[in-house]
N, C-alpha and C positions, 0 to 999 in steps of 0.2 A: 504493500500500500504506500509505502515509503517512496520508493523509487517510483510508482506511477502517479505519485501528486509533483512530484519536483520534475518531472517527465512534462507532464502535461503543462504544469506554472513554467517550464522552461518554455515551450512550443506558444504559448500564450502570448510571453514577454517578444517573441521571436518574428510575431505578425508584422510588428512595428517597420520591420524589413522590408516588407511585402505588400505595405497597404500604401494607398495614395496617401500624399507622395513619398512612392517609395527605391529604395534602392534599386530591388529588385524588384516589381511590380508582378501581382497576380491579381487573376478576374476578380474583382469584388463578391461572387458569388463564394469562390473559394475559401478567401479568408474570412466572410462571415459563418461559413459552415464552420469552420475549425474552432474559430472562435466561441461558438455556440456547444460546440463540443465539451471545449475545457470548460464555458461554463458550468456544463453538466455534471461534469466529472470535478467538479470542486463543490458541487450541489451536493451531488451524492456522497461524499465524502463526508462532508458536513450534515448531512439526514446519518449519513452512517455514527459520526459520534456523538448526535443526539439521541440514537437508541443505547449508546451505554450509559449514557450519564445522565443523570438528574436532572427533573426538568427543570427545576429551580437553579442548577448549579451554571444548566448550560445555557440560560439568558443572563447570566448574572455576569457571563464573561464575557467582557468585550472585545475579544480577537470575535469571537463567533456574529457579534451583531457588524463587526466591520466586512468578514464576510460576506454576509446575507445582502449589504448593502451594498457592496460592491457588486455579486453579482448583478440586481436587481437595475442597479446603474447603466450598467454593461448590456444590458439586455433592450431597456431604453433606450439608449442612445442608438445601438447598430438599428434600431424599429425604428427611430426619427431619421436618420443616416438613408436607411434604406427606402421610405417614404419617398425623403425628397430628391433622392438619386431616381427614383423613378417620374417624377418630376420636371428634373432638370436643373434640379436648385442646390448650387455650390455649399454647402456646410464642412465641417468641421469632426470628426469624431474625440470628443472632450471627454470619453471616458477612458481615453488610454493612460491618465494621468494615474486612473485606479490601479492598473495593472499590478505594479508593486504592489500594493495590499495584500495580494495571495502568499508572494513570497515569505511576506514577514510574518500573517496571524494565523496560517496553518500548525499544529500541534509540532509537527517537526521539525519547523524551523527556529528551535530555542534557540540556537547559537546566533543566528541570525537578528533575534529581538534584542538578545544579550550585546551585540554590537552596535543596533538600532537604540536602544536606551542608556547607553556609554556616550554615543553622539549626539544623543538629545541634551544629555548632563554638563556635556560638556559646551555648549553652544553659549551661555549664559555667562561663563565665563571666560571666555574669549574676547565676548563684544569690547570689555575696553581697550587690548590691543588692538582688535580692529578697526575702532572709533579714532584712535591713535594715529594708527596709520592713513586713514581717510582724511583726516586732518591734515598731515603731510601731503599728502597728494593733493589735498585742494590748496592748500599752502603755494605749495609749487607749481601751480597752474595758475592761481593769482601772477605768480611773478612771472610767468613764461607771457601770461597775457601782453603785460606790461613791458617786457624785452621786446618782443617780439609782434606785437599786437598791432604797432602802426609803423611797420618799414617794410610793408608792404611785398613781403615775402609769399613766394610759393613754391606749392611740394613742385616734384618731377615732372606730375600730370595735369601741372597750370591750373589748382588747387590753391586757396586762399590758403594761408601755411598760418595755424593759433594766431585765428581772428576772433573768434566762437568759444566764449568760455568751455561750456559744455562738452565740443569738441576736443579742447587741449585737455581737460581730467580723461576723454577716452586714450585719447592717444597717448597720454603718459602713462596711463596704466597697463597701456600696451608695451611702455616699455619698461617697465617691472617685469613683465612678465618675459621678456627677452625676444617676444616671437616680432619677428619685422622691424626689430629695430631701429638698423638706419635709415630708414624712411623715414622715421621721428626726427632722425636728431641733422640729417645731410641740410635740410635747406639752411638751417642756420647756421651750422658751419662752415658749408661752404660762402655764407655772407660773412662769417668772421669766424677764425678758428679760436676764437677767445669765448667764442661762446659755446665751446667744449666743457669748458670748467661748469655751467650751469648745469649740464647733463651729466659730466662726473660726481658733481655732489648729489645730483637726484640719484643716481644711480647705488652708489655710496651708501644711501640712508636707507630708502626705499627697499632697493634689491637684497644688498647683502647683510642692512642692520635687522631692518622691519621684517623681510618675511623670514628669515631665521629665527627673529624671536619668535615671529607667528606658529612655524613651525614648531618650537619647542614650547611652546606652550598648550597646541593643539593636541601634542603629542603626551605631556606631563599630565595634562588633564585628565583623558582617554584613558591610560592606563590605571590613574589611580580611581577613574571610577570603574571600569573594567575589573580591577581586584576587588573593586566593594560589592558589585555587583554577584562576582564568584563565590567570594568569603560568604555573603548572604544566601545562597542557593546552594554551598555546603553545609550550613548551620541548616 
C-alpha cells in the first residue's frame, strides 16, 4: 500500500509535465483521466483508513480533512477546466497548487511532515536576517538610483540602464544571486571603471556576508528544531 500511494502521489505530481502549458504536452483527455485516477486511488486509500480507525479519531485529524479537501478541489477545478475547454474559454487549472498536499498528509509520509514542520519552525526566525538583508538591497538600489539614475546610460540592448527604482532592487538581486551578472554591472563600467568599486562593495556585503549568514542560520535553525522534533517522537 506503501509503495502504490507514493507511486500514484509521484505520477500525480508528474502531470505538471504534460499538461498545458507543458513541456511535454499530452491530449487533455489523457491527463485528466490519470489524474482522476490518482484521485481515486488517494480516495480509496483514505475510505480504506477510515474503516480502521475511529470515527471520532479520524475527523479529528487534520492530514485527513486536508485530504478530502484536496481531492474535492481537484475534482472541481479539472469539471470547471473541462467545461470551458469545451467552450473555448482560456482558464487556468488552480488546483495544481494542491498537489503537494498528498505528498505531505498521507500516513506514510512522516519523515516528510517531520521536515515540512522543521521548515515551518524555522521561517519565523529567519525573517530578521532576511529583513536585514532586504534593507541592504534597497539601500543599494537607492544609491545605484542616484549614480546612475540621470547619465543617461544603457544596457547592450539600448535599454534604459537603473532608471526605475523597482527595476534596479530586480537587477541587483540578480546579482547576488550570481546568474547574469555582467549584464548588471558592464554599462557602468564601461562608463567608468571607478564605478566597479560600487558593485565590489554590493557584492562584498550582499553575496558573500549576507547570504552566508543566511545560510547559517537557515541551517542552525532546521536542525535544532529537527532534533526537537525527533527527541519529541522518541519520548
Amino acid at each position: 500500500m506503501r509503495t502504490a500511494t507514493y507511486f500514484f502521489i509521484f505520477l500525480n505530481l508528474s502531470l505538471a509535465v504534460f499538461e498545458e502549458p507543458a513541456v511535454y504536452p499530452l491530449p487533455f483527455l489523457v491527463t485528466s483521466l490519470v489524474e482522476v485516477l490518482c484521485l481515486l486511488v488517494f480516495f480509496g486509500r483514505l475510505t480504506h483508513f477510515a474503516k480502521v480507525t475511529h470515527r471520532s479519531i479520524f475527523w479529528k485529524d487534520t492530514k485527513n480533512i486536508c485530504i478530502i479537501a484536496a481531492v474535492l478541489l481537484s475534482l472541481t477545478d479539472l469539471a470547471i477546466y473541462g467545461v470551458l475547454r469545451i467552450y473555448n474559454v482560456k482558464s487556468i487549472r488552480w488546483s495544481r497548487i494542491v498537489r503537494p498536499i498528498f505528498l505531505i498528509n498521507f500516513a506514510e509520509s512522516r519523515q516528510i511532515r517531520r521536515a515540512f514542520r522543521s521548515i515551518r519552525n524555522t521561517l519565523p526566525e529567519i525573517t530578521y536576517v532576511f529583513l536585514l538583508f532586504m534593507f541592504s538591497l534597497l539601500m543599494f538600489s537607492l544609491m545605484a538610483l542616484k549614480l546612475f539614475g540621470e547619465r543617461n546610460l544603457r544596457t547592450a540592448e539600448g535599454l534604459p540602464y537603473f532608471r526605475n527604482y523597482l527595476e534596479i532592487v530586480f537587477d541587483l538581486y540578480v546579482l547576488v544571486t550570481t546568474a547574469n551578472s555582467p549584464d548588471v554591472m558592464m554599462p557602468a563600467f564601461d562608463f567608468s571603471s571607478w564605478y566597479a568599486l560600487f558593485f565590489i562593495a554590493f557584492v562584498i556585503i550582499n553575496t558573500y556576508i549576507f547570504m552566508s549568514l543566511f545560510l547559517a542560520v537557515v541551517y542552525n535553525n532546521y536542525k535544532k528544531h529537527l532534533k526537537v522534533i525527533l527527541g519529541g517522537t522518541n519520548h
